[in-house]
Residue, then its C-alpha position, 0 to 999 in steps of 0.5 A: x442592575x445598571x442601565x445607560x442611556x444615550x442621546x445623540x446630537x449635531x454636536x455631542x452626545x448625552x449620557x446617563x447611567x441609572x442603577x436600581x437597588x431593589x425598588x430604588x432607581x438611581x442616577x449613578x453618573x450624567x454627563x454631555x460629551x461635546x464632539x471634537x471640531x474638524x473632523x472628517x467622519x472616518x476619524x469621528x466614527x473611531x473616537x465615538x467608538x472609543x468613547x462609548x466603548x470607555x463608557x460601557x467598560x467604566x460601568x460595565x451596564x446589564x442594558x443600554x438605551x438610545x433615543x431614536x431620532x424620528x425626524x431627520x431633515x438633511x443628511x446632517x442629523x443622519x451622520x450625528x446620530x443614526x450613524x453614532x447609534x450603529x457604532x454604539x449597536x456595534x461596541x454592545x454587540x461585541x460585549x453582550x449587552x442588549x440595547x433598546x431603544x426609546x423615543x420622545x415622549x412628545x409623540x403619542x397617539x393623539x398627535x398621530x391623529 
């Protein structure tokens, strides 16, 4: 079983790609891919789109993971990354892969008070 793991960010976005054989967890590939400069959201939107969607064609996952960003300050964060989750929701739904979501493991119920 293969799983791949996103994190997106102001200026690029993480991936990783674990894959487990019986009771081994491996990690098959990680890398950072760094967003072009200059781009109008229009044209960022297509090349996420064929980023992601290379990514899931080259490892072809059973799951895909994403961080889910919990705080946002300024509508900066909401274009590199809530709308970056709905063009990766987008290219998993067109090749029926289930996407789940993680978020940081700072957060727990102590810290809620």
């Amino acid at each position: 079983m293969k799983n791949i793991g996103f994190n997106f960010t102001t200026n690029d976005f993480r991936y990783c790609v674990l894959e487990r054989d019986g009771d081994d967890l491996n990690l098959f590939e990680k890398n950072k891919i760094i967003y072009p400069k200059n781009m109008d959201t229009v044209r960022q939107a297509g090349w996420l789109e064929t980023q992601i969607c290379l990514l899931l064609d080259k490892h072809s996952p059973n799951n895909v993971g994403y961080k889910l960003p919990l705080v946002l300050k300024s509508t900066k964060p909401i274009q590199n990354s809530i709308y970056p989750l709905g063009i990766l929701c987008l290219c998993c739904h067109k090749r029926n892969i289930p996407g789940y979501h993680f978020t940081s493991q700072g957060i727990n119920a102590t810290k809620l008070g």
